[in-house]
TIPAKE-257632 format. One record per atom (N, C-alpha, C): residue in three letters; x, y, z. Coordinates in steps of 0.001 Angstrom, whole numbers, padded with zeros to 6 digits, always signed. Layout:
residues N
ALAXYZ;...
This chain:
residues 240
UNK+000816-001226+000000;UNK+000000+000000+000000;UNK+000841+001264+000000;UNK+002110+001141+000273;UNK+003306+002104+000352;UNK+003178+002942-001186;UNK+002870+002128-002120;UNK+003031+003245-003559;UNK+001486+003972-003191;UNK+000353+003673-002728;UNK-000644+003873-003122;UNK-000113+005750-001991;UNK+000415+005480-000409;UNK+000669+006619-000082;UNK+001686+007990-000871;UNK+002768+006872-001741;UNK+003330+007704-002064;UNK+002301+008591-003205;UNK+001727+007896-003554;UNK+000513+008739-004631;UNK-000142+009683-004452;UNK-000749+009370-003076;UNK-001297+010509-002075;UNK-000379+011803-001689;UNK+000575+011180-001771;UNK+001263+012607-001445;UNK+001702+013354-002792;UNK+001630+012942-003822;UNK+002079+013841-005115;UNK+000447+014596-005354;UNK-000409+013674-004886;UNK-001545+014360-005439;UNK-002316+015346-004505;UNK-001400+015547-003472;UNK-001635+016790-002455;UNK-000664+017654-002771;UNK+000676+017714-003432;UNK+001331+018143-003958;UNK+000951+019507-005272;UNK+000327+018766-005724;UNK-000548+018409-007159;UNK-001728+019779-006721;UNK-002702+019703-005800;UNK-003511+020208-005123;UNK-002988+021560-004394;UNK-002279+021567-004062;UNK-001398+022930-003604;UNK-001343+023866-004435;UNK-000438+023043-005732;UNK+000142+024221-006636;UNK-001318+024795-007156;UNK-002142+023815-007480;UNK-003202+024453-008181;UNK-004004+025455-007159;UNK-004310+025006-005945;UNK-004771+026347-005140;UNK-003921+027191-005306;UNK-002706+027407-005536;UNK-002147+028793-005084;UNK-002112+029178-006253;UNK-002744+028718-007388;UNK-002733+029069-009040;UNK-004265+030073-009108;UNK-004810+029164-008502;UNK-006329+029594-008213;UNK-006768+030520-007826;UNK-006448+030901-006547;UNK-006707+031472-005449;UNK-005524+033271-005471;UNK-005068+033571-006770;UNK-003966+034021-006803;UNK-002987+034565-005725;UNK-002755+033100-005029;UNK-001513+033604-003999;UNK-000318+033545-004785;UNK-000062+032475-006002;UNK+000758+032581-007032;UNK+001759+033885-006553;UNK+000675+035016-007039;UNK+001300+036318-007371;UNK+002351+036931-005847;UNK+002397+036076-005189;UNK+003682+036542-004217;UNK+005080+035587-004247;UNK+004542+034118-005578;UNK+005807+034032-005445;UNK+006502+034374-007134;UNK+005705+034108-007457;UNK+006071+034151-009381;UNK+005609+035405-010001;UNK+005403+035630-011065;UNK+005448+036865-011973;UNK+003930+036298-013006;UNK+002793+037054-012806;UNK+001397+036769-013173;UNK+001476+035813-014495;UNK+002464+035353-015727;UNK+001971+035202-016733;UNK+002876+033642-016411;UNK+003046+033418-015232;UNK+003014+031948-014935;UNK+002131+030632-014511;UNK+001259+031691-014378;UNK+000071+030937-013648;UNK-000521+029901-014157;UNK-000651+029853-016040;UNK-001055+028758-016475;UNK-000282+027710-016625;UNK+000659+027579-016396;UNK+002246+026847-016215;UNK+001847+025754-015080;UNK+001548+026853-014122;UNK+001601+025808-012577;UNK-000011+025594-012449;UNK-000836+026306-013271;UNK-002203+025266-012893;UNK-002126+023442-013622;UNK-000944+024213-015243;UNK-001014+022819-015908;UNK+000143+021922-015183;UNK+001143+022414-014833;UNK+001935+021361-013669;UNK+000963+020664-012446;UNK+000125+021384-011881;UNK-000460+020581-010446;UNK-001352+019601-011385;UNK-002234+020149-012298;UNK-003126+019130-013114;UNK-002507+017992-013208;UNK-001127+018102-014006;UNK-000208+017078-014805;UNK+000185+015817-013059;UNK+000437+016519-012205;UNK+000693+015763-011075;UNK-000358+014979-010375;UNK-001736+016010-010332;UNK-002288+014830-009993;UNK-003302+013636-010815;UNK-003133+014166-012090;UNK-003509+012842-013197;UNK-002547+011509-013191;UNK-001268+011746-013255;UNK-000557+011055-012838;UNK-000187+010228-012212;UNK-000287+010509-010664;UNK-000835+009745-009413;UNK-001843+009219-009116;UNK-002837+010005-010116;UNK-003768+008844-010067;UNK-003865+007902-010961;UNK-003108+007997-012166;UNK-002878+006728-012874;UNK-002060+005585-012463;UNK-000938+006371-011620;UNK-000239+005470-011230;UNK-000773+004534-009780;UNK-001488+005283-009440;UNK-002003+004030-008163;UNK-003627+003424-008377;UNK-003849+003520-009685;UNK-005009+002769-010148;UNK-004212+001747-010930;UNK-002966+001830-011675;UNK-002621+000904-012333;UNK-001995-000150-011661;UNK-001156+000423-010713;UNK-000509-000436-009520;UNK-001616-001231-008468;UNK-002466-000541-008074;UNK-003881-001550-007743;UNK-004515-002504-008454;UNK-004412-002470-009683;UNK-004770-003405-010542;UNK-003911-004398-010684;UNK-002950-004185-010759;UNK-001902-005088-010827;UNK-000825-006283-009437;UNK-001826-005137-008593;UNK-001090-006099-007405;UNK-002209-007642-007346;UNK-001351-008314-005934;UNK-001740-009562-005771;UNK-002392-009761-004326;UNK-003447-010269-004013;UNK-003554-010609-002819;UNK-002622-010642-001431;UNK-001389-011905-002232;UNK-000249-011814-000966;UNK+000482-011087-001677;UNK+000894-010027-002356;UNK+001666-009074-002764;UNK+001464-007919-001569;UNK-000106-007820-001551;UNK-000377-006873-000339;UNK+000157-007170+001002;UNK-000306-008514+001439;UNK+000398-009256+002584;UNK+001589-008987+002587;UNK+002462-008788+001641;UNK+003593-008645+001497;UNK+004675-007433+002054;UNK+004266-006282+001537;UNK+003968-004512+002043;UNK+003693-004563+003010;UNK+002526-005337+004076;UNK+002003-004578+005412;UNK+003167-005195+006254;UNK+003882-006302+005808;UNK+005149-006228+006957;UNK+006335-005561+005861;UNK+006792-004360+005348;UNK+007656-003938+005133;UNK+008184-003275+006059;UNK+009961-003213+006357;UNK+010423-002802+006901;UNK+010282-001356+007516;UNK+009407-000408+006242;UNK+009594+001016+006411;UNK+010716+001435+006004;UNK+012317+000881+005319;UNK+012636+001804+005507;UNK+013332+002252+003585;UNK+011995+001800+003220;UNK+012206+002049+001289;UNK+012468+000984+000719;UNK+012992+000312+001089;UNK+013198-001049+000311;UNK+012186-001508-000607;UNK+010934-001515-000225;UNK+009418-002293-000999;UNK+008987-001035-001318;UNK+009174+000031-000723;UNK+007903+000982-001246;UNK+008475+002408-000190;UNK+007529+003642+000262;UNK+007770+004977+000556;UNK+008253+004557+002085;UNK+009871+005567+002368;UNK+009754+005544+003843;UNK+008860+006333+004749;UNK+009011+005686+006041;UNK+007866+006594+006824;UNK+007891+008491+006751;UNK+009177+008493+006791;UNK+009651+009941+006678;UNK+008773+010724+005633;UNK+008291+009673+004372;UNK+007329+011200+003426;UNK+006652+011720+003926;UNK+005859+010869+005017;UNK+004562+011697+005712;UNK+004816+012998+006079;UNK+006318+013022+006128;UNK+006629+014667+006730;UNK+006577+015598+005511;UNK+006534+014814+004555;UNK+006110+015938+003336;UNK+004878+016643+003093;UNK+004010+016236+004130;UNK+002911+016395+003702;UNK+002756+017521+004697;UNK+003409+017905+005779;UNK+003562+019296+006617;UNK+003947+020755+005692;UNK+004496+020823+004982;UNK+005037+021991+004240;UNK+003817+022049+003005;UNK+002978+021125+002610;UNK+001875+021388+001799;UNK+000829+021668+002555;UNK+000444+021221+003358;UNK-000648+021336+004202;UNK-001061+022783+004717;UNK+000609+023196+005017;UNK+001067+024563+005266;UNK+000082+025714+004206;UNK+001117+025318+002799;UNK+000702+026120+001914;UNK-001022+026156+001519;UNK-001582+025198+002108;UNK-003084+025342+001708;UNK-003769+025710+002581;UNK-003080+026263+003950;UNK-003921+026563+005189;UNK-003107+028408+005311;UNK-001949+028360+005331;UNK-001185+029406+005967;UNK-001345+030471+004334;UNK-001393+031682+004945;UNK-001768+032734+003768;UNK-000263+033298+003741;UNK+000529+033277+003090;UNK+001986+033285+003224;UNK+002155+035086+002954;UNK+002976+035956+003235;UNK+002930+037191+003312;UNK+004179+037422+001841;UNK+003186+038322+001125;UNK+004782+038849-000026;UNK+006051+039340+000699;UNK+007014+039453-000311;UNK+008113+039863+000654;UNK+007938+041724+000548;UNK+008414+042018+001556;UNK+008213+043313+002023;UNK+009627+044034+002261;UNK+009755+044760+003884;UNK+010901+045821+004082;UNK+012201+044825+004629;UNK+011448+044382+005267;UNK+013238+043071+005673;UNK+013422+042786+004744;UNK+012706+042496+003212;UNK+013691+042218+002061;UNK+014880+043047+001699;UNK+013663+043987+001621;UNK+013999+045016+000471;UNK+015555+046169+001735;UNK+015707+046197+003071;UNK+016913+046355+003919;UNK+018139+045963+003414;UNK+017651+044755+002739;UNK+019033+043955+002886;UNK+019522+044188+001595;UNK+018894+044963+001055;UNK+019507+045530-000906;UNK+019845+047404-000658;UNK+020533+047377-001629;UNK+021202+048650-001771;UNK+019717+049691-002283;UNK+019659+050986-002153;UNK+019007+051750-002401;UNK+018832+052573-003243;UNK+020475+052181-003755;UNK+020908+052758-004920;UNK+020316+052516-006661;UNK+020045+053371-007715;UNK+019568+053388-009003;UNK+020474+052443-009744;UNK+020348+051683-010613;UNK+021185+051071-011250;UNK+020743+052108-012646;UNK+021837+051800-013264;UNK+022064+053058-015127;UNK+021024+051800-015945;UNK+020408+052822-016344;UNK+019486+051123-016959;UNK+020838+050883-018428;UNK+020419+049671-018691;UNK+021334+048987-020419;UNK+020574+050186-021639;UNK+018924+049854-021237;UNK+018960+050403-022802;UNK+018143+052072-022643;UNK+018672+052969-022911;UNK+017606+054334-022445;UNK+016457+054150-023153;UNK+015272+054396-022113;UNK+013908+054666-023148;UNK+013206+055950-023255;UNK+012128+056480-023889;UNK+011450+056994-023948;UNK+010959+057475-022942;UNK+010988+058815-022410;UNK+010127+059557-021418;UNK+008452+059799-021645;UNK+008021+058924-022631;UNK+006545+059589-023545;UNK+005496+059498-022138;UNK+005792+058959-020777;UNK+004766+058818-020685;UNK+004556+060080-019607;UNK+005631+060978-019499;UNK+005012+062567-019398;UNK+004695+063329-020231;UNK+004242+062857-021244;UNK+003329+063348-022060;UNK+002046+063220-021614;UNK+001483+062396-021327;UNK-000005+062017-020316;UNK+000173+063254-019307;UNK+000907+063858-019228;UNK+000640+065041-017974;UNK+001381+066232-018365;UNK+001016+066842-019663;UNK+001736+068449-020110;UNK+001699+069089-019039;UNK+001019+069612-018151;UNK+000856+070579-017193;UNK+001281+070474-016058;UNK+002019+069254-016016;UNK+003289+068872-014827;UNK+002370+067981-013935;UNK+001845+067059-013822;UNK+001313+066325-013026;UNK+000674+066387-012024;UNK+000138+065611-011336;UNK+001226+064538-010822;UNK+001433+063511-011752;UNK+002008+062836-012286;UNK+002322+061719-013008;UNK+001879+060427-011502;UNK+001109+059269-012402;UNK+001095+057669-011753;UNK+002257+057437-012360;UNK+002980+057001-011796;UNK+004360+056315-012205;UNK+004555+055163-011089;UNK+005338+054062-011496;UNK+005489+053177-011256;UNK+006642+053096-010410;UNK+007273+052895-009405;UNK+008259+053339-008307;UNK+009641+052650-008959;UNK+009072+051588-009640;UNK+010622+051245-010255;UNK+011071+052062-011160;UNK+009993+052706-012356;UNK+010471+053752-013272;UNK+011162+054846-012541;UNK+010065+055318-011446;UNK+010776+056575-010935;UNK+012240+056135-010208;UNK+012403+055354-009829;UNK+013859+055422-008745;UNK+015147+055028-010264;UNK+014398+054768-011091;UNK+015902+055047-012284;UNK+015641+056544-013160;UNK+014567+056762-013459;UNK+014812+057911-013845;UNK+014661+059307-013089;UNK+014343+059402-012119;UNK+014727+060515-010977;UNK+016046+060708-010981;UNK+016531+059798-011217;UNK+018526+059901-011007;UNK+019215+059960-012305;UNK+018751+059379-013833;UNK+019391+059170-014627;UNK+018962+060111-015934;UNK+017500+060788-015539;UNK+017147+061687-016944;UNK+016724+062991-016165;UNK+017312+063214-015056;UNK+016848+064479-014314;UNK+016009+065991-014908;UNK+016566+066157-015899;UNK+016062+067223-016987;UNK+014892+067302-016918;UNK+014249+065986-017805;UNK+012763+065647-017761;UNK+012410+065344-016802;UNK+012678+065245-015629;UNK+011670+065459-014368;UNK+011770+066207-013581;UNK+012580+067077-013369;UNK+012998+068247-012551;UNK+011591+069208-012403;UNK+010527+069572-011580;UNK+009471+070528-011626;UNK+008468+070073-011883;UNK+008542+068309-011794;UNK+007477+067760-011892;UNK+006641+067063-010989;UNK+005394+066694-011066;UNK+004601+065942-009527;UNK+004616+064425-010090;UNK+004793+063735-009078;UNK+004621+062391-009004;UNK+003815+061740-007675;UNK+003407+060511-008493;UNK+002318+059849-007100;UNK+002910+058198-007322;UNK+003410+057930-006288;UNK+004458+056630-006283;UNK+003198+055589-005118;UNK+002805+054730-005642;UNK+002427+053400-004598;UNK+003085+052212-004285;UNK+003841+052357-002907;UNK+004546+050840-002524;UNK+004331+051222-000719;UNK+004870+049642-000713;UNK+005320+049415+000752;UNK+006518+050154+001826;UNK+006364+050552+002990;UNK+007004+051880+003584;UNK+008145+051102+004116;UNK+009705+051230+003592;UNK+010943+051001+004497;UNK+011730+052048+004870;UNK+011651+051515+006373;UNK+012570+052539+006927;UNK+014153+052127+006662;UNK+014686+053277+007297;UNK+015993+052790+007560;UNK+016034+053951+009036;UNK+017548+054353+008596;UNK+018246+054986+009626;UNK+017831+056564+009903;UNK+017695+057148+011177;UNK+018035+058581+011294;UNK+016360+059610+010767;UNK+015041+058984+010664;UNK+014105+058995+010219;UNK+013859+058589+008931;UNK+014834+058504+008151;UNK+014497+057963+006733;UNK+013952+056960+006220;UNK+013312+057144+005234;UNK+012429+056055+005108;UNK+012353+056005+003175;UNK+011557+054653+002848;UNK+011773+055068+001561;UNK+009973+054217+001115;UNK+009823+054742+000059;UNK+008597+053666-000476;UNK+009354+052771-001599;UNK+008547+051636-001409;UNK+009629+050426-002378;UNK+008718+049321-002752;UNK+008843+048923-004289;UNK+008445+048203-004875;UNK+009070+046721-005110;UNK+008797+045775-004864;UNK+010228+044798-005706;UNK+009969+044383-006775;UNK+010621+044308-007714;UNK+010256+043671-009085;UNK+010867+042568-009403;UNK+010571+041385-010113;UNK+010520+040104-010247;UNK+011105+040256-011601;UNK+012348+039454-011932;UNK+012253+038729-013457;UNK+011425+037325-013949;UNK+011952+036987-012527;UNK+010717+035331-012897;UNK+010079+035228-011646;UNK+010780+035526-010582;UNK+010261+034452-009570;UNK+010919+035553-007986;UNK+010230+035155-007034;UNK+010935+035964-005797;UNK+012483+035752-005342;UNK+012676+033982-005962;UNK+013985+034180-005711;UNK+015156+035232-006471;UNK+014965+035991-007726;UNK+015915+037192-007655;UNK+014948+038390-008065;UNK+014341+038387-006963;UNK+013531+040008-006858;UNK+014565+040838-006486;UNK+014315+042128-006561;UNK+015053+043220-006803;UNK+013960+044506-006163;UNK+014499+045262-004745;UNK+013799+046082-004560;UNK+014220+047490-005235;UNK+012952+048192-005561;UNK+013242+049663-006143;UNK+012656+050502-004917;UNK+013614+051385-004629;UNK+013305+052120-003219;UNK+013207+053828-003858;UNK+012721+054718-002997;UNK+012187+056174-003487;UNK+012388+056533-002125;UNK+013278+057457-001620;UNK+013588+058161-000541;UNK+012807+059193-000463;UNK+011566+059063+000584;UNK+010430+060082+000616;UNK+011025+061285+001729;UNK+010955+062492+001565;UNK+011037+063622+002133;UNK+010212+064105+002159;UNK+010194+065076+003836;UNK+009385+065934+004068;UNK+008017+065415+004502;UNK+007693+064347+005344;UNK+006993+063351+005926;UNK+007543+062367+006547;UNK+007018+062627+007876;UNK+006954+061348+008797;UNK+007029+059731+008298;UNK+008034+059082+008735;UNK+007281+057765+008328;UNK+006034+057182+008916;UNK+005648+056242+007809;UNK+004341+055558+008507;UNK+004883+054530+008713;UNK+004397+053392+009234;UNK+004786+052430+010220;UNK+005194+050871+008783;UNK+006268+050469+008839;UNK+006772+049173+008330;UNK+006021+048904+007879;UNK+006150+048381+006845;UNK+005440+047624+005720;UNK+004108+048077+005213;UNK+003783+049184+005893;UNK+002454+049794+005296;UNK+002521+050477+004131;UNK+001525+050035+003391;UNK+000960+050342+001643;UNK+000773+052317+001740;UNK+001013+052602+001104;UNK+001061+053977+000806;UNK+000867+054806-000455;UNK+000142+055314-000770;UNK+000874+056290-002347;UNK+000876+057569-001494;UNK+001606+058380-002440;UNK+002821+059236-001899;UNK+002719+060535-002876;UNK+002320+061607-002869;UNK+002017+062691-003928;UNK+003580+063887-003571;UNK+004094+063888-004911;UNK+004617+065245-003938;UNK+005838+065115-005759;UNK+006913+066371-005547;UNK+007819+066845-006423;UNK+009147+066126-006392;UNK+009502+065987-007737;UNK+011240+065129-008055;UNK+011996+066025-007038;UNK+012689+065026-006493;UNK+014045+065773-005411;UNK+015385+065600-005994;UNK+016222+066441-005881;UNK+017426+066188-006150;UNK+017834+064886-005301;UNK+018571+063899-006029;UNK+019243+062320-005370;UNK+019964+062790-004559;UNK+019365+061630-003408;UNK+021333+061759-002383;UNK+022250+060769-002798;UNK+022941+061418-002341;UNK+024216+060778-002867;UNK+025218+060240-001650;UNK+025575+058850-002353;UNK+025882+058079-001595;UNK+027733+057139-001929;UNK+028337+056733-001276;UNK+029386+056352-002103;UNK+028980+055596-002593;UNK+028340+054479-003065;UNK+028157+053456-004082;UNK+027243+054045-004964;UNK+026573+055181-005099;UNK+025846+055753-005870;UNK+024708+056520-005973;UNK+024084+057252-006517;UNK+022618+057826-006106;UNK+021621+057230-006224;UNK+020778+057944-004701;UNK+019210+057276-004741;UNK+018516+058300-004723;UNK+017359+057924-005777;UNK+016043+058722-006051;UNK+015593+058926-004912;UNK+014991+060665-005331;UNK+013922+061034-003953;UNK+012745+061674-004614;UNK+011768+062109-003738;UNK+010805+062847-003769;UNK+009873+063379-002764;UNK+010130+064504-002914;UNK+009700+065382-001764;UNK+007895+065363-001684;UNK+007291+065187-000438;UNK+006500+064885-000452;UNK+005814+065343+000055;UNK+004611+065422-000521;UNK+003343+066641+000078;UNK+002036+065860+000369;UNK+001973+064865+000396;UNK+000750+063585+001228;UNK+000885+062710+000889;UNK+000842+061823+002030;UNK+001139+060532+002120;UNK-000501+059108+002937;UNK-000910+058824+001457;UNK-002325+058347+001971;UNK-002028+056673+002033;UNK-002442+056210+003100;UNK-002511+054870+003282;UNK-003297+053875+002638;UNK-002929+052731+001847;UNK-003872+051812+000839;UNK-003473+050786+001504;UNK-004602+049583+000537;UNK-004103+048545+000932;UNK-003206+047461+000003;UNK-002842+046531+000179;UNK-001627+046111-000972;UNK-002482+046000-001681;UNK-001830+045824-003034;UNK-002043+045146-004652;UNK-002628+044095-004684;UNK-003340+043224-005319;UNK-002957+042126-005457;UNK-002276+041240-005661;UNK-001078+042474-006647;UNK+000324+041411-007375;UNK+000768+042686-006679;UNK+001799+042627-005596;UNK+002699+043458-004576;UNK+003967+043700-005769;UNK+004192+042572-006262;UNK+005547+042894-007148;UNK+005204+043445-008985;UNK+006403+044428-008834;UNK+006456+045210-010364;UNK+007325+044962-011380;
């Protein structure tokens, strides 16, 4: 009966990924246009398992079974006892609402603008001739606040992310952005001036004028001086 558990456990396996496909918790660990990927992976897992322990039931023997209920346990005939512990870290994921990553991430990364590779187009202050505020996206702004200053110098911006502090009152609003997956997210931070911080990890958009960067020895970080600071609640997809 040892294959029939190990079956059980791929097809709770199986059941996981697809809730968190479902249910879009996905979107705190992967990047949205994965989702049909891992609904068709959990599908693929638990069709599988169930072929495989309908075919293996069919095929066993009376004393074949007799056979298994005195197995040693320890893999030889079939699953050691130990998988059952696999089934704690899924169980997890279908009960526990897991939190995106937030300001303890985003601490432990530099604050600094990276020079982007390819320069683009400023067109989308064009949507705001009369100086804004511009919606801008906190990752756009923390590279081009520092790298096309010209075109934003005298302009309003309204930035929405999560509130990290640091040192000495400073604080920054910060987005992380994903290439694939959380394992190499990348936070984009915006050094807010001229306001109090609000409290860790709280959702914010942020209205106020391009600041001249501080400057730092490893390099400059975007600011913006800020003239209200209204409290939201997260995104649905936290990452940009």
């Amino acid at each position: 009966m040892k294959r029939n558990v190990a079956g059980l456990v791929i097809v709770f396996v199986g059941a996981a990924v697809v809730q968190l496909a479902v249910s879009n918790t996905y979107l705190r660990y992967v990047k949205p246009g994965m989702r049909w990927m891992l609904l068709a992976a959990g599908l693929i897992l638990i069709a599988l398992a169930v072929a495989d322990v309908l075919m293996d039931t069919r095929k066993k023997k009376p004393e074949d079974e007799h056979e298994h209920e005195h197995d040693d346990g320890h893999g030889h005939h079939g699953l050691p006892r130990a998988a059952w512990l696999l089934l704690i870290p899924i169980f997890a994921l279908l009960v526990v609402d897991p939190p995106a990553l937030g300001a303890a991430a985003a601490q432990r990364q530099s604050p600094v603008a990276s020079k982007p590779i390819q320069p683009k187009s400023n067109s989308w202050l064009a949507d705001n001739p009369q100086g804004g505020p511009v919606n801008l996206a906190v990752r756009d702004y923390s590279v081009w606040a520092v790298w096309e200053k010209e075109s934003m110098k005298g302009r309003s911006f309204s930035l929405t992310g999560f509130v990290t502090p640091a040192k000495n009152g400073t604080w920054y609003v910060t987005r992380m952005g994903l290439t694939c997956c959380v394992a190499d997210a990348t936070a984009f931070m915006v050094e807010a001036r001229g306001q109090a911080a609000p409290p860790k990890n709280q959702w914010v958009t942020v209205t106020g004028e391009w600041a001249e960067p501080s400057k730092r020895v490893d390099g400059d970080v975007a600011a913006l001086t800020v003239d209200s600071v209204k409290s939201v609640a997260a995104p649905a997809n936290p990452y940009e």
